[in-house]
C-alpha positions in Angstrom: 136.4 18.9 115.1 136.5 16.4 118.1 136.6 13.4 114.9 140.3 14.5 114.3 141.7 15.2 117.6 143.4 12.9 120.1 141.5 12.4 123.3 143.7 14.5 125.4 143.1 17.6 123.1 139.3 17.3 123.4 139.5 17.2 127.3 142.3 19.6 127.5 139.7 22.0 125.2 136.7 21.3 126.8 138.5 21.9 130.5 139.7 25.2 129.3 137.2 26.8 128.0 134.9 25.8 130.8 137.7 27.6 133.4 138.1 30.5 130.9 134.1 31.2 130.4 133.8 31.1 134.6 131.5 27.6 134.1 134.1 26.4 137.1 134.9 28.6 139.2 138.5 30.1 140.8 139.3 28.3 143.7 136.6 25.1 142.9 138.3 22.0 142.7 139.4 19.8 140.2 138.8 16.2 141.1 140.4 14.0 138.4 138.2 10.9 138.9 134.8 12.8 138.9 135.9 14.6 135.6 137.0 11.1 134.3 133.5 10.1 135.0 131.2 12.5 133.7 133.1 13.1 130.3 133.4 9.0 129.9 136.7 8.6 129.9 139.9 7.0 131.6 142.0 9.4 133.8 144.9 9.2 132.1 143.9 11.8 129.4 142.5 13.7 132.1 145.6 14.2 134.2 147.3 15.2 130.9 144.8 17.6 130.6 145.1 19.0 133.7 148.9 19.2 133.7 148.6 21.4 130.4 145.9 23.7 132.1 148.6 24.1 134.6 151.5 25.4 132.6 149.0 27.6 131.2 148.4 28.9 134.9 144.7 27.8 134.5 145.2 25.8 137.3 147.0 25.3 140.6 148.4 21.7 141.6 149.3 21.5 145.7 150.5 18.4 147.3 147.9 17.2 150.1 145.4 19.9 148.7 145.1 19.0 145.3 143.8 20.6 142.1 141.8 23.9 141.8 140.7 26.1 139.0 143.6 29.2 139.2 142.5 31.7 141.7 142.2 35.5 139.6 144.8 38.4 141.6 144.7 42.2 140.9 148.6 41.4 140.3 147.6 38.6 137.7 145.4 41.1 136.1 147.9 44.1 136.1 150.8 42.1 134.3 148.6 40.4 131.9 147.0 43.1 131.2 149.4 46.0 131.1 151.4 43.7 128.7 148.1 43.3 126.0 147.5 47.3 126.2 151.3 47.8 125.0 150.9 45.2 122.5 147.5 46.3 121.4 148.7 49.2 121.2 151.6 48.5 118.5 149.2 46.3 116.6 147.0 48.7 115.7 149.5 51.6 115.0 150.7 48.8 112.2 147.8 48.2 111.5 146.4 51.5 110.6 149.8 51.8 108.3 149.0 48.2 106.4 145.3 47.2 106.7 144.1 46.1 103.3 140.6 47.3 102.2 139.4 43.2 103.1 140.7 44.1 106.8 138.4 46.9 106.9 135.7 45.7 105.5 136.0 42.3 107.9 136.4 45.0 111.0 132.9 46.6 110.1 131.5 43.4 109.6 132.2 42.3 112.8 131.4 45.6 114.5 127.6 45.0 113.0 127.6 41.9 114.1 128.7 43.0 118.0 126.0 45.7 118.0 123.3 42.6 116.8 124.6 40.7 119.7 124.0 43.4 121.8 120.4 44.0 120.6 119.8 40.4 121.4 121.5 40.9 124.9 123.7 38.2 123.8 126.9 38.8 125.8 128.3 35.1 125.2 128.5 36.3 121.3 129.1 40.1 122.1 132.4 38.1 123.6 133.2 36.2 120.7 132.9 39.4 118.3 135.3 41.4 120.6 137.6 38.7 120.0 137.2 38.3 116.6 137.5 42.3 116.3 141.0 42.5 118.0 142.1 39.2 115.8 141.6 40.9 112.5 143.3 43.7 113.8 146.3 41.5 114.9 146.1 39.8 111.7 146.1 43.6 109.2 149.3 44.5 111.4 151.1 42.0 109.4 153.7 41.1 112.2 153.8 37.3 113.0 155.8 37.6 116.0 153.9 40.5 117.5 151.1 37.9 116.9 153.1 34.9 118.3 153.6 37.0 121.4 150.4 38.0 121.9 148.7 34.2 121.4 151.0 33.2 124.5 148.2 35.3 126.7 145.5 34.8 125.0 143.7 32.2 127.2 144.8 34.4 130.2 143.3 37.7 128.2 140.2 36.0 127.0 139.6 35.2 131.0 139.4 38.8 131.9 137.4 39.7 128.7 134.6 37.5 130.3 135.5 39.4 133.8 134.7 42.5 132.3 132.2 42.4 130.0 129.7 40.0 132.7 128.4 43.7 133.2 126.4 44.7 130.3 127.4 48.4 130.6 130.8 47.4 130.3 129.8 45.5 126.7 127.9 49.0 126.1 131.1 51.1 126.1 133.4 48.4 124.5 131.2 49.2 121.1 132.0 52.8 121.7 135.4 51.9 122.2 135.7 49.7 119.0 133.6 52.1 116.9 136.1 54.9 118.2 139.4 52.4 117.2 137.6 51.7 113.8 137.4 55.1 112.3 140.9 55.8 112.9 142.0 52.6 111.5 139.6 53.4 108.3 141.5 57.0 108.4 144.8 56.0 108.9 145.9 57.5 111.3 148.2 55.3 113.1 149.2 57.8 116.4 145.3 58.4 117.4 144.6 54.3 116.6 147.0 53.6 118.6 146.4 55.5 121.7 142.6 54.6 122.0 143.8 50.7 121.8 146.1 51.2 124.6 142.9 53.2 126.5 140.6 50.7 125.4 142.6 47.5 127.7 143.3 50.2 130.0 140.1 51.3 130.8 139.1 47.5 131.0 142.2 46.8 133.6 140.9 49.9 135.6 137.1 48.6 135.8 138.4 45.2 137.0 140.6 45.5 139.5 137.4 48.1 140.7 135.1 45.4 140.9 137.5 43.0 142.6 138.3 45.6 145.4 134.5 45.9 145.9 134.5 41.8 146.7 
């Protein structure tokens, strides 16, 4: 992929994902020069970089202070958050109306592969499939705005995701959660889809904004 994308892409990318998965840290700084340095390359593409990660709000740029890594609020987490359950939500009501028999078959797939992951006690791709889960869902709602809308967060959503789901109970009730979503979806029977999607994010806002207030 990095063959066929300008320079400031690949940084951007690699920065972000690094932020997202929790490799740097909130609050660690950023140090434009040093990153320059270890990924071989100029600034310039760097400070593009960085300037994209902070409309994002990946990233916080102070005069005399400098760059750090966004720092993660309960507030952040509560509008972000409260926003993806409604949307989820939604999504899966429609989806429950319009999923095609490749949709379901995809969603099981995927659910197989989460409980492999699992097995492994690989949470890195128990992540992945999550993500992968809710995207198909997304996708057999049919609604390319809904989707549109729900892309603007998604660095932001996949953030928490890792939050959450660090705690491998919290990966443990996520496959009961999905399992409980996918039989109404296979049924469906949009109202009772629907409402466990909405529990599902807001069971996972709940559990961690409670781990934060133990900090």
């Amino acid at each position: 992929m990095d063959d066929y994308m300008p320079l400031r892409d690949v940084i951007f990318n690699t920065l972000r994902d690094a932020i997202v998965s929790g490799e740097l840290k909130p609050g660690e700084r950023l140090m434009e020069v040093a990153l320059a340095e270890k990924m071989g390359v100029s600034r310039t593409p760097v400070r593009e970089a960085v300037r994209r990660l902070e409309m994002e709000g990946l990233v916080t740029m102070t005069p005399r202070k400098g760059t750090h890594v966004a720092e993660i609020t309960v507030k952040d987490i509560m509008d972000v958050l409260e926003v993806r359950a409604a949307l989820d939500k939604l999504a899966t009501e429609l989806a429950a109306k319009r999923a095609k028999p490749e949709h379901k078959r995809q969603l099981e797939n995927i659910h197989k592969q989460y409980i492999a992951c699992l097995q492994k006690q690989n949470l890195t791709g128990a992540i992945k499939k999550d993500v992968e889960f809710h995207e198909v869902i997304y996708s057999a709602a049919g609604n390319s705005k809904l989707t549109g809308v729900a892309s603007s967060l998604r660095e932001q959503i996949y953030r928490f995701r890792v939050l959450y789901m660090k705690d491998f109970s919290n990966a443990e009730e996520v496959l009961k959660e999905h399992q409980a979503i996918l039989e109404a979806l296979q049924e469906g029977n949009s109202e009772i889809a629907g409402r466990l999607a909405e529990e599902h994010i807001v069971h996972q806002k709940e559990t961690i904004i409670q781990q934060m207030e133990k900090k």
